[in-house]
N, C-alpha and C positions, 0 to 999 in steps of 0.2 A: 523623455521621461522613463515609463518602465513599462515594458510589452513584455507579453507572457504570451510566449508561441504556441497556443493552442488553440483550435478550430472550434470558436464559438465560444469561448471566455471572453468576457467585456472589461476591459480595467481603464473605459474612460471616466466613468466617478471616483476608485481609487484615484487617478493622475490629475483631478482635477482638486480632490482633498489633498495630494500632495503637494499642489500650486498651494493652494492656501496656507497650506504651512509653511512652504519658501516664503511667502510675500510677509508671514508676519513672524518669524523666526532673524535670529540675529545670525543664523548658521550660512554657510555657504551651497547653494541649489547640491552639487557634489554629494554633500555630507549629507543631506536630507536624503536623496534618492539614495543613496546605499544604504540608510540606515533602514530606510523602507523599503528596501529591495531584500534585506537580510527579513526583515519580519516576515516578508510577503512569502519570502519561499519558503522558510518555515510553517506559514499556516497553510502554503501547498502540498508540503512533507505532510504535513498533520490530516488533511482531507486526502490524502492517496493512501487505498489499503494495503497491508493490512488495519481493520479496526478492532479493537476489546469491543466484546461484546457483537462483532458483526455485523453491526451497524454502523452507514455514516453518520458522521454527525450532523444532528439540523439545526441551524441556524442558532448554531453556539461555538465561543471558542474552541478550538480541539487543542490535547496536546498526544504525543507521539509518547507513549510509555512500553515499559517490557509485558502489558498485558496486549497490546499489538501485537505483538511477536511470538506471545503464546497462541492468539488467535489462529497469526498466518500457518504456525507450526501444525495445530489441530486440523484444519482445515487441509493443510498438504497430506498430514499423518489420515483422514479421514475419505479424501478424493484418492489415493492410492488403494487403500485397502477396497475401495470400491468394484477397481479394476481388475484386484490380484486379491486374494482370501489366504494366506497363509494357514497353517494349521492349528496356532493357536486362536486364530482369529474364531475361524470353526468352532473351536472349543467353548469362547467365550460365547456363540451365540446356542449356548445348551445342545448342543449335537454331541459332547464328548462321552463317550461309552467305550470298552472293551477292544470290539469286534473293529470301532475307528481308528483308537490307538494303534492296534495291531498292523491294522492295511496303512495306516499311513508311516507306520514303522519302515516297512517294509521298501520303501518307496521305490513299489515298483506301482508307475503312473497306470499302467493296463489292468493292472488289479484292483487300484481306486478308484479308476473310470467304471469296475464291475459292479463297485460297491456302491458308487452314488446311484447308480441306474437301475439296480436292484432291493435297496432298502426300499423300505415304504417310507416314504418322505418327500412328499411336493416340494418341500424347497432345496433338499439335499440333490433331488434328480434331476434340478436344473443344473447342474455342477458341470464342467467340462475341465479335465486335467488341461492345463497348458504349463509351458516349460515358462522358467522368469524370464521377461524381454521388458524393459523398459516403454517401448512400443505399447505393447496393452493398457500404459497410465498415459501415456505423451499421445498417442492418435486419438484421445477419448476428450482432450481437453481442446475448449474455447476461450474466446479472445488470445490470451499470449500465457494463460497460467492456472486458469478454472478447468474443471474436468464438466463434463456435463453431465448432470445429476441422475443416473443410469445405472442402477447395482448389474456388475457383469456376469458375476457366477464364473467366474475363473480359479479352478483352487489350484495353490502352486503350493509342490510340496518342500521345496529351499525356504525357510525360513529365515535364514541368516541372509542368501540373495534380496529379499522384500527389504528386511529390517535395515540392510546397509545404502537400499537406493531408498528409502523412508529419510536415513538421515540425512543424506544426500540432498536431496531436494529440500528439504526442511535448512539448508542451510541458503538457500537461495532467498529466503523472508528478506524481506525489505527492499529490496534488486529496484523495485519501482519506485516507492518512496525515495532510495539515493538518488535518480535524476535530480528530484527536486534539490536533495543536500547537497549537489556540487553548486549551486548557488549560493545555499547557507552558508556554507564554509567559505565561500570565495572570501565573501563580507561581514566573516569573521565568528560565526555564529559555531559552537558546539555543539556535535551532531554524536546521537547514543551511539554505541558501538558494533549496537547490531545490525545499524544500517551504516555507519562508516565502513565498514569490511565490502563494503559492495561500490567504493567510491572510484577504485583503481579502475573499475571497468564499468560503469554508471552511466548512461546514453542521456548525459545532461550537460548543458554548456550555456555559459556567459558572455554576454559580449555587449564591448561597450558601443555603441552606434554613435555617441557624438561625445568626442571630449572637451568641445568648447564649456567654460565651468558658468555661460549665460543659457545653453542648451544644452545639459547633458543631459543623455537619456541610456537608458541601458535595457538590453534584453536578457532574459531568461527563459531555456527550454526543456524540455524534459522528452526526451525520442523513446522514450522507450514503447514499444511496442503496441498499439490498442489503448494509448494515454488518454485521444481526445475521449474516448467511453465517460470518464471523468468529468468533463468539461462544466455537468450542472454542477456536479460539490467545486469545481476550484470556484467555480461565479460566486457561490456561497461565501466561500474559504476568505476571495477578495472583498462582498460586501463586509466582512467580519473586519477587514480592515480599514475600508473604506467609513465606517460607521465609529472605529475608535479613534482616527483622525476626524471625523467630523465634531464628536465629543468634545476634542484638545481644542479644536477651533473655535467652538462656541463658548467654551470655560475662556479661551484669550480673549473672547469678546467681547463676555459678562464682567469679566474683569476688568480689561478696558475703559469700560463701560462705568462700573462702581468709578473706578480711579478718577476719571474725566468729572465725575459728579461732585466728587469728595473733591477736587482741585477749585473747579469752581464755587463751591461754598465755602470757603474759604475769603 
């Protein structure tokens, strides 16, 4: 039927609502399992973040829009600047004055390391000059892509260095959600384009385990890095499916059901 290779997701009520809909469908097992192997990885794309608003979703359909990608965007642009404080950054947090322009004009890093350590400013004299290194944002972060929630006090005086690995990594959104979309697409499904761009190199793969069309079953994986973390939203993700096939099944049954009454009265 349909296995989803992840440590601790259950999809035997999915595969058993998907029996049921083979047993009373005129379609061929084949056509049924891809058609719900195409739903399924979509509502795994949809439960893998980024999410709008930050949140997963609970126990509702999700769908995968560009306020996603604004999310992941903020959250990259937000976990960076954590690590690294560029000079505008400074500025916007009300430190801009005269005397900072000047020394960060200057940028000579031994004069700004005087300045932080000599204003009167508790939060200013925790500052330590560092050169840009990508290093100060990538050693700070867990699982495979979160920074750990830790203001560094790092001011780096390259602002154009910060602002072009900002875009940089901002263009990595969606990287985890495409595992799931190399399934989506397999089975034909339209995938947005800000996670299509990540499909060429996407650590997601399909495979069919039995072609007999009396047992075919198919899997679906998604490698990407610290996935099984996920494992309670994809359970969700799947009853979400498993409960709208269950819906169709009991509408064929109610129906059935009127038909078989209405023939006999007759």
């Amino acid at each position: 039927m349909i296995n989803v290779a992840v440590k601790e997701v259950d999809a035997k009520a999915f595969n058993d609502a998907v029996n049921n809909i083979i047993a009373t469908s005129n379609r061929d097992m084949k056509e049924v399992v891809n058609q719900q192997g195409k739903l399924l990885a979509i509502e795994l794309m949809n439960y893998t973040p980024p999410f709008a608003g930050g949140k997963v979703p609970k126990g509702e359909a999700s769908k995968t829009t560009k306020g996603d990608q604004r999310q992941g965007m903020e959250a990259v642009k937000r976990d960076i600047l954590r690590t690294m404080t560029p000079p505008s950054e400074l500025f916007k947090m009300g430190f801009k004055n005269k005397w900072l322009e000047k020394v960060v004009k200057s940028k000579d890093d031994k004069k700004i390391q005087q300045y932080f350590e000599s204003v009167k400013s508790p939060i200013l004299n925790k500052y330590k000059v560092a050169q840009f290194d990508p290093q100060l944002h990538l050693s700070k972060r867990v699982y495979s892509n979160r920074f750990r929630p830790k203001y560094q006090y790092k001011f780096v005086s390259n602002e154009g260095f910060v602002k072009k690995y900002i875009k940089e990594m901002q263009g990595r959104v969606g990287y985890m959600k495409a595992g799931w979309a190399v399934a989506a697409q397999f089975f034909g499904a339209t995938i947005p384009k800000w996670i299509e761009d990540h499909l060429y190199y996407a650590k997601g793969e399909v495979k069919i385990l039995n072609e007999d069309p009396t047992n075919y079953s198919i899997e679906m994986a998604n490698y990407t890095p610290t996935i099984d973390r996920h494992a309670s939203s994809y359970n969700v993700a799947i009853r979400m499916r498993t409960n709208a096939l269950n819906r169709a099944f009991d509408n064929y049954l109610e129906k059935t059901l009127k038909e078989s009454f209405t023939y006999a009265g007759k």
